[in-house]
Every structure is written in C-alpha cells, then in structure tokens.
VMD Tcl script that builds the backbone (N, CA, C; Angstrom):
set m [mol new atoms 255]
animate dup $m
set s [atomselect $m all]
$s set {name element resname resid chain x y z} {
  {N N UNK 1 A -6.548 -73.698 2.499}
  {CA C UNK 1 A -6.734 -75.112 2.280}
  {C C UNK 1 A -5.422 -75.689 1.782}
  {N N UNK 2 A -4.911 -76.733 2.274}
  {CA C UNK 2 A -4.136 -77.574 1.401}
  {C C UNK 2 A -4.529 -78.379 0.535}
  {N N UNK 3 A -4.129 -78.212 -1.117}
  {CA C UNK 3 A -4.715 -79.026 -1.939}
  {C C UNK 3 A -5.959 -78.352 -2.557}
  {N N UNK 4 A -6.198 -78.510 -3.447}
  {CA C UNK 4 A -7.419 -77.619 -4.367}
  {C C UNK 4 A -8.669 -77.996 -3.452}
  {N N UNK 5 A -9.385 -77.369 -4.023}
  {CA C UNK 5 A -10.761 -77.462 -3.336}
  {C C UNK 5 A -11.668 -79.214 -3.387}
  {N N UNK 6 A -11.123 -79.579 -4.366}
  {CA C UNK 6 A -12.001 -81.163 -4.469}
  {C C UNK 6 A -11.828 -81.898 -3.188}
  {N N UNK 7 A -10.962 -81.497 -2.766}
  {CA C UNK 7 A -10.023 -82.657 -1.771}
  {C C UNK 7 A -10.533 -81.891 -0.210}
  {N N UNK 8 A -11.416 -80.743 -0.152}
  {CA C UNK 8 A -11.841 -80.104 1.401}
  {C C UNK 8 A -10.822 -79.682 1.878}
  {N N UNK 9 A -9.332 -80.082 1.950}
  {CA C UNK 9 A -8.896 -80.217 3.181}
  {C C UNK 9 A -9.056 -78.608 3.393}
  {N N UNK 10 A -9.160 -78.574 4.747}
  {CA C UNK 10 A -9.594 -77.123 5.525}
  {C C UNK 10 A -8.418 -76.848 6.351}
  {N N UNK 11 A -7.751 -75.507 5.980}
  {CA C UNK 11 A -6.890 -75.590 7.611}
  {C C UNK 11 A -7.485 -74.290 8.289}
  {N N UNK 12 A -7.926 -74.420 9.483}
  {CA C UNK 12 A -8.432 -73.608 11.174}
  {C C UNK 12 A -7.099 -72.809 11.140}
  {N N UNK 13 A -7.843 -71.613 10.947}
  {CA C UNK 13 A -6.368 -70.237 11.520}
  {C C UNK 13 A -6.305 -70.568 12.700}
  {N N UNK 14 A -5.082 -70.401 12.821}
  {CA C UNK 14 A -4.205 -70.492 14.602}
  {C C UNK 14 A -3.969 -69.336 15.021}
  {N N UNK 15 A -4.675 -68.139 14.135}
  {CA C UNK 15 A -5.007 -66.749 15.630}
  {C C UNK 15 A -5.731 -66.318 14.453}
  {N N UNK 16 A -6.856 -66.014 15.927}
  {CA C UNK 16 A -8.000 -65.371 15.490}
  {C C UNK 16 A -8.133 -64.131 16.756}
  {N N UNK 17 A -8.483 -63.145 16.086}
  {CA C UNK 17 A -8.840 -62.018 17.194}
  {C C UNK 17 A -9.707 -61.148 16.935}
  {N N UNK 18 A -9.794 -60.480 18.281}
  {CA C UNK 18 A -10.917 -59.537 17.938}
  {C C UNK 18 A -10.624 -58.011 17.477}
  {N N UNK 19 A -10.948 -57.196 16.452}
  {CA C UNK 19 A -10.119 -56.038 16.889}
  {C C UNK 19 A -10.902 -54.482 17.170}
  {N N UNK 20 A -12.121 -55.215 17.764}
  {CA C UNK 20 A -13.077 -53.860 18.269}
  {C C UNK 20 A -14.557 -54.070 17.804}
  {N N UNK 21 A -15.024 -53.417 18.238}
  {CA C UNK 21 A -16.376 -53.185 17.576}
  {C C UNK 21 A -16.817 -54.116 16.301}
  {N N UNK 22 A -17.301 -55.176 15.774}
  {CA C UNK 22 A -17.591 -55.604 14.328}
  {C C UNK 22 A -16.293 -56.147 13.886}
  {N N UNK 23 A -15.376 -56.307 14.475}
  {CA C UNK 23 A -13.841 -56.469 13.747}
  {C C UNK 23 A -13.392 -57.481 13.829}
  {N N UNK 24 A -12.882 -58.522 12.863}
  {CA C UNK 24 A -11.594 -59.032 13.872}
  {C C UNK 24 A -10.823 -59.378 12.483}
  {N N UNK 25 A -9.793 -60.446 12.916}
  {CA C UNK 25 A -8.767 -61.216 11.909}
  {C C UNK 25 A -8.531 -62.505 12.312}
  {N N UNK 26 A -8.588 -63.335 11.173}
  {CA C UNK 26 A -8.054 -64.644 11.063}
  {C C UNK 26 A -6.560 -64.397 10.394}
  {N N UNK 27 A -5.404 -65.489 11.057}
  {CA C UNK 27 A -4.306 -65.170 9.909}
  {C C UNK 27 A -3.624 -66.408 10.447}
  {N N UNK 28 A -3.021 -67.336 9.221}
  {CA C UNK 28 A -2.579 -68.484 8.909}
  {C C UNK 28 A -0.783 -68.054 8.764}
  {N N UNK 29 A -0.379 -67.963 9.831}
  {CA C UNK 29 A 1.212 -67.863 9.897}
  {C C UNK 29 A 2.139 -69.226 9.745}
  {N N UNK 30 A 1.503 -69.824 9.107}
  {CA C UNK 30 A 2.643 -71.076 9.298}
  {C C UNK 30 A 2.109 -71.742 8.060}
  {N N UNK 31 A 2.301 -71.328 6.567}
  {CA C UNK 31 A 2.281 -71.559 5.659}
  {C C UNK 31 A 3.363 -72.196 5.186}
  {N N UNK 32 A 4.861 -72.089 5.399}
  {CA C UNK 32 A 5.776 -72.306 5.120}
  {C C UNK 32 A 5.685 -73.753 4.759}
  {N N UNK 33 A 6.677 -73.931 3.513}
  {CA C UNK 33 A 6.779 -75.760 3.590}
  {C C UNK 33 A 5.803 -75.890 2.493}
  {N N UNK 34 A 6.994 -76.726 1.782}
  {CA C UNK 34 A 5.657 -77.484 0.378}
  {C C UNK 34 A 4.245 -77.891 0.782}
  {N N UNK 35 A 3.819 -77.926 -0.641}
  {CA C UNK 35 A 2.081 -78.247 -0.131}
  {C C UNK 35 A 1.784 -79.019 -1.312}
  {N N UNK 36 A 2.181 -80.653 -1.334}
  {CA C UNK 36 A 2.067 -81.318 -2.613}
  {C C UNK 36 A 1.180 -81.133 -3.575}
  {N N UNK 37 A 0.026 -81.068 -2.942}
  {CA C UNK 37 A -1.139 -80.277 -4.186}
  {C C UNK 37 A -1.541 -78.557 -4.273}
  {N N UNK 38 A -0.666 -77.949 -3.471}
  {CA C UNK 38 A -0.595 -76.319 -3.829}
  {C C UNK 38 A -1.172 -76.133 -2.558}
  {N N UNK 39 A -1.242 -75.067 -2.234}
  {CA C UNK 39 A -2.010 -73.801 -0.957}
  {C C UNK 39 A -2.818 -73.205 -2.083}
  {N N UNK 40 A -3.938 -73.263 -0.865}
  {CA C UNK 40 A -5.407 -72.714 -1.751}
  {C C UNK 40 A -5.937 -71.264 -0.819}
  {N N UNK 41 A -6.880 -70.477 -1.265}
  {CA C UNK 41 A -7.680 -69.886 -0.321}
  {C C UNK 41 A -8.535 -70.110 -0.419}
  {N N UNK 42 A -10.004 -70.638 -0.253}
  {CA C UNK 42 A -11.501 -70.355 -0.023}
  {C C UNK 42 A -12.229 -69.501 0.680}
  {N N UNK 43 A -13.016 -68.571 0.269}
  {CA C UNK 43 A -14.044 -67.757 0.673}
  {C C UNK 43 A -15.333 -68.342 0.556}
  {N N UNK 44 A -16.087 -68.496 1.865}
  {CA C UNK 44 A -17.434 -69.430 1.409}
  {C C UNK 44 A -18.626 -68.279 1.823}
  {N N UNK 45 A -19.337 -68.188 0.898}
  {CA C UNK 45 A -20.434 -67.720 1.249}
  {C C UNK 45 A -22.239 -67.809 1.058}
  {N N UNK 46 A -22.973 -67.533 1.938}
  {CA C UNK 46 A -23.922 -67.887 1.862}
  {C C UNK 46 A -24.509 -67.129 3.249}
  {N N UNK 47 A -26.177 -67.618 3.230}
  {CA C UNK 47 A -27.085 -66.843 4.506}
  {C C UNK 47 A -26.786 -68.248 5.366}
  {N N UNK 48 A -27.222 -67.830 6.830}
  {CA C UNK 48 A -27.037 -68.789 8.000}
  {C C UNK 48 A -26.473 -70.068 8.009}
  {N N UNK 49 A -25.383 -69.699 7.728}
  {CA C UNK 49 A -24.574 -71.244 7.807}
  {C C UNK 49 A -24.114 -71.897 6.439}
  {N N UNK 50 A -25.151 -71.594 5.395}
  {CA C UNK 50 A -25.170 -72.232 4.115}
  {C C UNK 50 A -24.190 -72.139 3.354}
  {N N UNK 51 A -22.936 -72.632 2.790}
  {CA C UNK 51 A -21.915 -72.138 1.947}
  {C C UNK 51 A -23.043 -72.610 0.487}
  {N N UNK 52 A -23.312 -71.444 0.461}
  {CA C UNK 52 A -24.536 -71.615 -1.065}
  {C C UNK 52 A -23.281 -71.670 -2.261}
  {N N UNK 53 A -21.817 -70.598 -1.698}
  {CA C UNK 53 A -21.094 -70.260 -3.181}
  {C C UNK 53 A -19.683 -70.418 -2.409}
  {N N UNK 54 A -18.961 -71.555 -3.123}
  {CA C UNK 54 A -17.776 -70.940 -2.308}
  {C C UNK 54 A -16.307 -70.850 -4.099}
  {N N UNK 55 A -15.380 -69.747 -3.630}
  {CA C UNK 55 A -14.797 -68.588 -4.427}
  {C C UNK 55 A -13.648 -69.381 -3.959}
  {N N UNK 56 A -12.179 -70.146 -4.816}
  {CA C UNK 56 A -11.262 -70.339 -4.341}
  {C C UNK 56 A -10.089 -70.384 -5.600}
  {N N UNK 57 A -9.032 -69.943 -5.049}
  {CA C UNK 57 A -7.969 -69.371 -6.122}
  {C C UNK 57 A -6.548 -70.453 -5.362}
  {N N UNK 58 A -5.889 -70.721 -5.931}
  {CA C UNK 58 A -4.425 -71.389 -5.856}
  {C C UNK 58 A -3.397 -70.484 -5.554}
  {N N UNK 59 A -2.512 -70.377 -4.459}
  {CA C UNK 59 A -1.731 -69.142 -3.983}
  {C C UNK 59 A -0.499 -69.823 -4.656}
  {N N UNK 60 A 0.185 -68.577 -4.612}
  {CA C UNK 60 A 2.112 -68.849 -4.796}
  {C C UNK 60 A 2.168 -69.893 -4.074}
  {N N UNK 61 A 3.246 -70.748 -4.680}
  {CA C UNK 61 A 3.651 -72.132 -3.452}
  {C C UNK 61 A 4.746 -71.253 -2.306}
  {N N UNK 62 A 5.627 -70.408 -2.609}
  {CA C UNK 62 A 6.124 -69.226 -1.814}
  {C C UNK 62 A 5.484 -68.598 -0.224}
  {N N UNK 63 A 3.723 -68.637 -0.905}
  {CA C UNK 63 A 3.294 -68.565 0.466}
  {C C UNK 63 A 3.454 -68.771 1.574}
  {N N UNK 64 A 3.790 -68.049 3.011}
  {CA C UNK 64 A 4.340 -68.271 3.918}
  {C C UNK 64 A 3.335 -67.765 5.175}
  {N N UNK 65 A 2.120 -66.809 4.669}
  {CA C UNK 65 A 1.410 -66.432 5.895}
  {C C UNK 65 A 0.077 -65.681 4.904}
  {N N UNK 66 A -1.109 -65.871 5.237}
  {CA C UNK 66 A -1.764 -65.223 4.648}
  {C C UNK 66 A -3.104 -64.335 6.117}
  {N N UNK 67 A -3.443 -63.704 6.011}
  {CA C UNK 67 A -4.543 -63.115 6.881}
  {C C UNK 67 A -5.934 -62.807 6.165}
  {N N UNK 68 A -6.924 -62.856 6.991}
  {CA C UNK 68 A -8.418 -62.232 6.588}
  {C C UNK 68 A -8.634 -61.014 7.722}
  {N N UNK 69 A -9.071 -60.257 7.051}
  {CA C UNK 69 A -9.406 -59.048 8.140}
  {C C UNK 69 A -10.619 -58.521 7.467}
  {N N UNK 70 A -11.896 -58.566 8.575}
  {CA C UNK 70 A -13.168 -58.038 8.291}
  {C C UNK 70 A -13.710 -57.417 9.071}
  {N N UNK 71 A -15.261 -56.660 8.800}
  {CA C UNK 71 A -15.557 -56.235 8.954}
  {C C UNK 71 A -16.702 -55.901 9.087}
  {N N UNK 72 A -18.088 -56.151 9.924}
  {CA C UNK 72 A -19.484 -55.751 9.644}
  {C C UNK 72 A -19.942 -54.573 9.673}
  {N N UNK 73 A -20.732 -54.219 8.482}
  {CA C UNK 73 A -21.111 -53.266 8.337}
  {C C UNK 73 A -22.746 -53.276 7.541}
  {N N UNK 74 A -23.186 -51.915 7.848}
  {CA C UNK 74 A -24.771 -51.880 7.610}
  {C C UNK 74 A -25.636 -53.163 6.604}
  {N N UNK 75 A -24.627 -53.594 5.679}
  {CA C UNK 75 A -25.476 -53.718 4.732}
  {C C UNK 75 A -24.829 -55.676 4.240}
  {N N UNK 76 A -23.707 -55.875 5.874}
  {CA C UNK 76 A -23.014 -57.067 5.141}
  {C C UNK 76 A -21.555 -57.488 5.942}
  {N N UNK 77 A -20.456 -57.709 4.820}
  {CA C UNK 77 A -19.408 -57.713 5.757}
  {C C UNK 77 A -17.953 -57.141 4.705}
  {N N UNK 78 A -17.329 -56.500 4.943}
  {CA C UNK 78 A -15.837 -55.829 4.085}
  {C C UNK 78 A -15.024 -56.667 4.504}
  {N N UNK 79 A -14.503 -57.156 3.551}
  {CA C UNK 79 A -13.260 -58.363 3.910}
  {C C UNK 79 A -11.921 -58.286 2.835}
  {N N UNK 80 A -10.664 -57.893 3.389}
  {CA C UNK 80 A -9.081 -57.603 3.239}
  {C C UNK 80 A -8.175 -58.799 3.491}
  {N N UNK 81 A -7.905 -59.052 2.232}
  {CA C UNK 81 A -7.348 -60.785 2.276}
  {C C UNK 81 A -5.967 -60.576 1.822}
  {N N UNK 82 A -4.345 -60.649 2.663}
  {CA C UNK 82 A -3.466 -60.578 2.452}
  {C C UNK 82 A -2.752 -61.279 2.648}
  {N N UNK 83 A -1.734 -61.907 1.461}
  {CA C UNK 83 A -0.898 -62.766 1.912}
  {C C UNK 83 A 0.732 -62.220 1.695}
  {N N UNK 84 A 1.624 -62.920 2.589}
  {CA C UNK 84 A 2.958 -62.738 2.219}
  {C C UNK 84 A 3.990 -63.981 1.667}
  {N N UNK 85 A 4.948 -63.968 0.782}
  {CA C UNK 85 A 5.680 -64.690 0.805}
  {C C UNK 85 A 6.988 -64.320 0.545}
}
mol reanalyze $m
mol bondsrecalc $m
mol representation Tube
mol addrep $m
C-alpha cells in the first residue's frame, strides 16, 4: 500500500505467477521512489472474500521490491513475505 492503511490506497502486484501445484507469488518490483506517507504491507484475512482482520506494518522507506510467496496446504495457506532494499 502507499500510505498507511486509513487512506486504502492498494497497489495490484505487477507479476503474479504460478509456481506449481497450490503455489504461486505476487511480487511488487517497483517500489523504488519516495512514498510521502510511507510504503505499507497489508495481509487481509478472512473466510470467502471477507477481510474479517486485516495485519499491516510500515516498511523501510529504502524499500525497493517486496514479494509474497504461498502456499495451500491441508489445513490453510503458508505464506513467505520478503522484501529488499
């Protein structure tokens, strides 16, 4: 997100893929460049659609690329959230 969470703004990863079976990755490569109210991450979660809870932290302004990489599995989903700057 650009800007804390009050403000929504949402940014759509610009590659998303698949990487097999249950897999894939989102990853936001073009972080670079001030972000007057900070770079955010949000994790939203909830059942069918519902963001019942959503989890969001303020990144380094440094940030330059961050990725999600998950995973379904028996009981849910494993999710590996990395950023670089």
């Amino acid at each position: 997100m650009w800007g804390p969470p009050s403000s929504m703004t949402i940014s759509k990863p610009p590659i998303v893929k698949s990487l097999g079976k249950n897999m894939g990755i989102e990853k936001w490569d073009d972080l670079g460049g001030p972000a007057p109210d900070g770079k955010w991450m949000a994790c939203y979660y909830g059942e069918n659609g519902y963001n019942e809870a959503i989890l969001s932290k303020r990144l380094d302004d440094k940030t330059t690329e961050c990725s999600v990489t998950y995973s379904q599995v028996r009981h849910g989903k494993t999710v590996d959230i990395s950023c670089k700057w």
